[in-house]
Each structure stands twice: as structure tokens, then as C-alpha cells.
N, C-alpha and C positions, 0 to 999 in steps of 0.2 A: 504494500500500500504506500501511498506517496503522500504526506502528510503537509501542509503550507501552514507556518506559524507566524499570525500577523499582530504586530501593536504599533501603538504610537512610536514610541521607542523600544525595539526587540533587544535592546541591552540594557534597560532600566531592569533597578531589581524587582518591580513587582512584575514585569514581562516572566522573568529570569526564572521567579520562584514557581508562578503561577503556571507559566506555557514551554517556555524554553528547555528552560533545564526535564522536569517529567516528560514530556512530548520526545526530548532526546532518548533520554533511556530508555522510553515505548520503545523506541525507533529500534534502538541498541539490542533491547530483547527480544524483539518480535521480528526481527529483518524489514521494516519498516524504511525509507527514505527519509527524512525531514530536511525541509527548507525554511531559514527562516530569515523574515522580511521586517522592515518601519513600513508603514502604513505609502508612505511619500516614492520609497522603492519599489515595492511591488508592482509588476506588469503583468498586463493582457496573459503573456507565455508562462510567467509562473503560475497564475490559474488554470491553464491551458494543461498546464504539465502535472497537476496534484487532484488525487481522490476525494479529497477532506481538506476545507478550509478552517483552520482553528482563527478565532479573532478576538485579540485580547483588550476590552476596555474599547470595542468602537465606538467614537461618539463624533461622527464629522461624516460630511456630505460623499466624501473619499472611502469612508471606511464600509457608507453603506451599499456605495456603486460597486465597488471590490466585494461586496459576499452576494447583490444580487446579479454579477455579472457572472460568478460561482455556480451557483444555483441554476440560471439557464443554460449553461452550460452542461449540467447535469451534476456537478458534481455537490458534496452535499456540506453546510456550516455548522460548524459548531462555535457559538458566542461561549466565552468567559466574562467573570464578573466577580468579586471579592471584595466590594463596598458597596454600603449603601449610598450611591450616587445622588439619588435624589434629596438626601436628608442631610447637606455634609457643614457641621458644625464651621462657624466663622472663624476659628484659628487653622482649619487646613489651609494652606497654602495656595491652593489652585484652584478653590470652591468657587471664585468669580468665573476662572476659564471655562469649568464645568458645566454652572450653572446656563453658561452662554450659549453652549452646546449641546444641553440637557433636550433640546427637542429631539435630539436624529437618535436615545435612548428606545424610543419603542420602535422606533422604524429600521435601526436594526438588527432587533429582537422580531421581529416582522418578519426580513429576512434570515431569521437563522431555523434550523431544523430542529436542533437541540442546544439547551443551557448548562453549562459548565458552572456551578455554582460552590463557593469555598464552605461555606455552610448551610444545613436544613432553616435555620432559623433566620440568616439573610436571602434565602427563598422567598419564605413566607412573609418578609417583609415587602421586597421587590411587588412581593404577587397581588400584596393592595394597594397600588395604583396605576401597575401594566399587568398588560396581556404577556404572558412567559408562555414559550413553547417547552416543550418537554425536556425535565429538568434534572439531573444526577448531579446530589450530591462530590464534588470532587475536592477531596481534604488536603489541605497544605501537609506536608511530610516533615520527620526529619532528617537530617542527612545519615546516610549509613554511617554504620559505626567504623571509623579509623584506628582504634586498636591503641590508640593513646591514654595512657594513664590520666585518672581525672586531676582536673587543678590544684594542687596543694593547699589546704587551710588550717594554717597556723596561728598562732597567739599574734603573728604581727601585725601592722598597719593593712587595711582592707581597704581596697579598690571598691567602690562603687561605680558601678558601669553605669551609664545612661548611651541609649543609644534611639534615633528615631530621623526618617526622612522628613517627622513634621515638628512642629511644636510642641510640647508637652503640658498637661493638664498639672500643674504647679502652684497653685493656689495653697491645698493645704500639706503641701509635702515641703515646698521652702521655708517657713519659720520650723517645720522638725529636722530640715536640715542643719541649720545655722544653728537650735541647740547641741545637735551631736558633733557638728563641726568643731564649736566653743569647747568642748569639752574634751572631745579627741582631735587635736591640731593636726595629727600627723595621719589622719585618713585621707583618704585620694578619691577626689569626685573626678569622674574621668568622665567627657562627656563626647558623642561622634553626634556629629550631624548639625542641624541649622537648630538644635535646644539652647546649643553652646553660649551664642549671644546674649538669651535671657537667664543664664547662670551669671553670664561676668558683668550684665546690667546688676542682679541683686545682690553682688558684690562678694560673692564665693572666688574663691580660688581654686580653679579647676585646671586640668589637662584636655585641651580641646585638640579633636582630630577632625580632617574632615569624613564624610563618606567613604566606604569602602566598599571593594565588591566584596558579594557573600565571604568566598572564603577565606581572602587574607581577614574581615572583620573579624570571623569566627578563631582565627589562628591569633588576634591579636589581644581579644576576648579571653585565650586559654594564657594567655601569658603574660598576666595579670599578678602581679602578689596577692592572693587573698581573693578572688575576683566572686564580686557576688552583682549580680544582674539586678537591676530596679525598674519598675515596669509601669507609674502611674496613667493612668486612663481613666477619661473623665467617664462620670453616670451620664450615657449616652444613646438613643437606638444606632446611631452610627458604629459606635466602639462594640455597641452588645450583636453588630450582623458582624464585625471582624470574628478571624478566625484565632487561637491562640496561637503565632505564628512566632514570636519572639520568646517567647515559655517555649516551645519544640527546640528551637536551635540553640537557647543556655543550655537545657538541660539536657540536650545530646551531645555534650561538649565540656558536662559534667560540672557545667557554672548554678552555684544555686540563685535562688531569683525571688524577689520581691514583686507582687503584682496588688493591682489596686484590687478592693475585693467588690466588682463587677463582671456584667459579661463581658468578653467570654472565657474568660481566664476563671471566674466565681465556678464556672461548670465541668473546670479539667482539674486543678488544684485543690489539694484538700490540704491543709493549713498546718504547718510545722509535719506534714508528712513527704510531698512531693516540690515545696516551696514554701510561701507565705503567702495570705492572703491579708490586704489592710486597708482596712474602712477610710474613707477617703476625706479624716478627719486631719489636722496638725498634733492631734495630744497621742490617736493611733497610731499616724507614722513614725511620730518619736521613740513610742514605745517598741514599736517591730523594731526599727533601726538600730537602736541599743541593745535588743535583745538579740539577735542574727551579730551585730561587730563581736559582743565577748564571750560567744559559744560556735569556737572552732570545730569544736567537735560535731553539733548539731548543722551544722554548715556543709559538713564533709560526708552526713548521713542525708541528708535532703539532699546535695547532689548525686548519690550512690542510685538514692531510689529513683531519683527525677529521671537519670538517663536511663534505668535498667527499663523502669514504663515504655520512654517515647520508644526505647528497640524494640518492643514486645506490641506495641497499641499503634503507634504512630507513624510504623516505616515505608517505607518507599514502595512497596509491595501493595500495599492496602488506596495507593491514589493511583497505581499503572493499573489494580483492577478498574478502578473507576474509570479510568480515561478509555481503555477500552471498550466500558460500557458505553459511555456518552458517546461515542465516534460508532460502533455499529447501531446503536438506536437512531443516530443521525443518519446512516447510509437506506436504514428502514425507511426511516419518515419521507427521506427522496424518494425513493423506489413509491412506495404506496399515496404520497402526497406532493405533486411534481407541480413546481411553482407555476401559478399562471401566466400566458404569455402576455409580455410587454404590449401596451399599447401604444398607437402611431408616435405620441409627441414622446413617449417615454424612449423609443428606438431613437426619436431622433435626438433627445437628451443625451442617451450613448452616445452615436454619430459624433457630437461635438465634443463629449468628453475622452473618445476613444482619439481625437484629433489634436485634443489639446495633451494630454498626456504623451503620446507621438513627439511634439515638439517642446514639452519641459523637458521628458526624457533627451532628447538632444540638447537642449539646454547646459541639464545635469552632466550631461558626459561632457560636454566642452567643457565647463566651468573644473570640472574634475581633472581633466588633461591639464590645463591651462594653472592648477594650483599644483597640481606633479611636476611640471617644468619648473613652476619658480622655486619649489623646494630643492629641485634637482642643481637647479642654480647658486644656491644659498650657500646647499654642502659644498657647491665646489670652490667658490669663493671662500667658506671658512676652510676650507683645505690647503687653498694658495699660500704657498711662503712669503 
């Protein structure tokens, strides 16, 4: 089978986690092909050339001409999706962009055959106020186990990790940090991503990194002194349709983890057994925070059990079943429900759009050439004696 993997950006981590990476290892296990495409790249021929179009987060005029020019073709869609789009709290970052493009959400969901969805509960969210086509569950994984000893936790100084592509829900977690901070100097708030800024606005002293792909973050996560994961999430239906996706990858990498006690983390974690769970007050977080820094031991036993779980519950086996599922249910739904044909203005809509793409794609390749030369040029001038 010949598989086409599409997003906005197919090397963003939520492409990565969600399409890329599982959609590979289908590929890898099953003798499977995959291609995978940005939304802006994608041609006519690689539709032309794949069984199965997967489409990750379409929300643009582009995203939906690409799966219904799939489908007349005969071949068949499967849409992905892992947020509540429609509901996305004002500290996301891109909720404006989103919001702007939230109309081409049902249309195409329209065109797709089958739904790719991270959990049963942001289904049933989605499901009260669009029309979803037929829907499997597909669970975020954790990484297979590497064979590395878990992280050391010892009586010394403990890393506090923060890590997130967005803002963080910090209201009642900063004033319990800055008592634990005052008290223990020599603890390390370590923090990756765009959080960073609002730690050294509230006047912490942190170690800021930027973003990282999965697995150096994962590798730099294990090489931590003391490394204990902290997870706040506001009481949200946005945060409660996420999957536990940052609790899967501490705790297959043996980091124990602090999370806010909502969903969806309130529904996988049970509290001083597999992690912490902490009510999303400043008197709660102080009190978890103190109690996880001077019990090394209990540190070293919540990551033991965390990762023995996610390799037993949560591995890589239990989402290539699913992906399986959703891609022959998809090949079904083509077969016994074959989209209706285009009419006149909607052919001629293609026509122009099949003629404009033609001439961006020329575009794109000059403009491509033309930036390969000057680099070509660059090195050779920094070469020159």
C-alpha cells in the first residue's frame, strides 16, 4: 500500500508525533511505502501515486482541494485531529490563525472517509458541533523502550523540567514556586520552549533552552540531575480533549512527573503511584513540590512504575493497531460510498487551481535553484584564501 502523509508542516512535532513518525513504522512493518508532504508541497502526482491520503490538522482552502482531488481520484482520506480546534483557550498561541480558518474545519471533515482521532472523549467533543465521518480512536504512544537505565535520584539538587510549544497555565503554580525556590536556592527550574519568557518576566532564575526535536529533548530530559517532569494544565474542555502525551514520554524515559490534577492526565495517573496528581491551587503545588524535592526514594519508585505501565498499556503496538484500523475502514467507506461527482463551476474551480499550482510549483523550483546557487557561492567565497 502506498500511504501520503500531509500537514501544514510534516516536520512540526505535532505532525511528527501524531502522522509521521507511527504512519513510518506502519510502513516499516507492514511493507507499506510512505511519502511525506507540507500541505504547500504536495502535487497532483503524489496523489496520483498513493492509496491512502492521511491529513494532518487540514484547515485551508489547499488542504481541502488536496483530499477532494484524493477522493475523485478514487483513492481514499483519512483526516487526523488531537485538539479541540474549535474551543482553543486565548493563551494558545495561534488560536487567532485558527480561529480565521476554522471555516474549511467541516469541509474537510466532508471530504474525508474516516477520522483519526487522539482520544474517545475529544471525539465526543468535536461530535457537538460537526458532522464527523467514521471515527477510531488513535492513541498517542510511547517511545519503545531503549534499554537505558532510569534517571538517577539522589538526595541532590533537583531539576524541575518544564517543557511546552505553548504557554503554561501558571497562575497558581508561581507563588509555590518562588516559596520552594526561597527555600531551596540551589534547585534548577529548567525550562524549553516559549514558557521561558514568562518564568524570567516573574523573576525566577531559570535555565532556558529552546525547542527541541523529540528525541535529543527526550535525551536531554534523561540527563538531568534529579530530573522530575512538571506538567501544569489549566481546568479546560480544550486541555480535558488532549491526550496525556507529555506523562507517556517522562515516564518512558523513567522521569517522574508532576501533573495538574485534570483531564487528561486526572484519568491515566493515580497519585504518588504512577506520578502526582495536584489540584490547581498555590498552597497544593507547594505542598507536592516539597514533598516529591526530599523523597528521592519515592521519586525513583514512581519512575520505576511510570515506565514499566506506559511499556505494558501504552506502546507503539496498541496505535499501528489502530492506524490500521482507521486506513482499511477508510479504503471500505471509498469502495461502498464513492464521493459525488464535481459539478461544472466546481471542475472549473480545479481547472484554475490545477493551473495555478503548475506555475507556483515553477515558481518554487526557480526560487529553490536560485537560493542553491547563492549558497553555492557563499561557500566558495568563505573558502577563498
Amino acid at each position: 500500500m502506498k500511504l501520503l502523509a500531509l500537514a501544514g508542516d510534516i516536520t512540526a512535532l505535532v505532525a511528527q508525533i501524531r502522522v509521521a513518525s507511527p504512519l513510518q513504522a506502519l510502513a516499516d512493518a507492514d511493507g507499506h511505502t510512505l511519502v511525506q508532504r507540507s500541505f504547500h508541497d504536495c502535487t497532483r502526482a503524489d496523489l496520483a501515486a498513493a492509496d491512502v491520503l492521511v491529513v494532518q490538522r487540514g484547515l485551508s482552502a489547499r488542504a481541502w482541494r488536496l483530499q477532494r482531488w484524493m477522493r475523485q481520484r478514487g483513492g481514499a482520506v483519512v483526516y487526523d485531529i488531537d485538539d479541540l480546534l474549535t474551543e482553543m483557550p486565548p493563551h494558545i498561541s495561534n488560536r487567532a490563525a485558527v480561529a480565521a480558518q476554522l471555516r474549511w474545519l467541516p469541509r474537510c471533515l466532508a471530504e474525508s472517509d474516516t477520522l483519526s482521532v487522539s482520544t474517545a472523549r475529544l471525539q465526543q467533543m468535536l461530535a457537538d458541533s460537526l458532522t464527523l465521518p467514521p471515527a477510531v480512536v488513535v492513541p498517542n504512544h510511547a517511545l519503545p523502550p531503549d534499554g537505558r537505565p532510569l534517571p538517577a535520584q539522589t538526595a541532590g539538587p533537583v531539576s524541575l523540567l518544564f517543557a511546552s510549544t505553548e504557554n503554561l497555565a501558571v497562575d497558581a503554580l508561581f507563588p509555590a514556586l518562588r516559596a520552594v525556590q526561597q527555600a531551596q536556592p540551589e534547585l534548577q527550574i529548567v525550562v524549553v520552549g516559549p514558557p521561558g519568557a514568562a518564568f524570567e518576566a516573574a523573576g525566577f532564575q531559570v535555565q532556558r533552552h529552546p525547542l527541541m526535536p523529540r528525541a535529543a529533548f527526550l535525551d536531554f530530559a534523561g540527563s538531568l540531575p534529579n530530573p522530575v517532569g512538571v506538567v501544569p494544565l489549566e481546568d479546560s474542555r480544550f486541555a480535558a480533549g488532549k491526550s496525556a502525551v507529555k506523562w507517556l514520554y517522562y515516564a518512558g524515559i523513567g522521569v517522574p512527573t508532576l501533573c495538574s490534577a485534570v483531564s487528561p492526565y486526572a484519568e491515566v495517573l493515580a497519585h504518588g503511584h504512577n506520578g502526582w496528581l495536584v489540584p490547581n491551587t498555590a498552597a497544593a503545588w507547594e505542598a507536592a513540590l516539597r514533598e516529591v524535592l526530599t523523597d528521592p526514594a519515592a521519586r525513583q519508585r514512581v519512575a520505576q512504575t511510570a515506565r514499566d505501565e506506559v511499556q505494558q498499556r501504552h506502546g507503539l503496538g496498541l496505535t499501528l493497531a489502530a492506524w490500521r484500523q482507521v486506513i482499511a475502514l477508510a479504503r471500505q467507506q471509498r469502495d461502498e460510498l464513492p464521493p459525488r461527482a464535481p459539478t461544472p463551476g466546481e471542475r472549473l474551480q480545479d481547472w484554475g487551481a490545477a493551473l495555478a499550482e503548475t506555475s507556483l510549483g515553477r515558481l518554487r523550483a526557480f526560487n529553490r535553484a536560485r537560493l542553491a546557487q547563492r549558497k553555492l557561492k557563499k561557500q566558495g567565497r568563505s573558502r577563498a584564501p
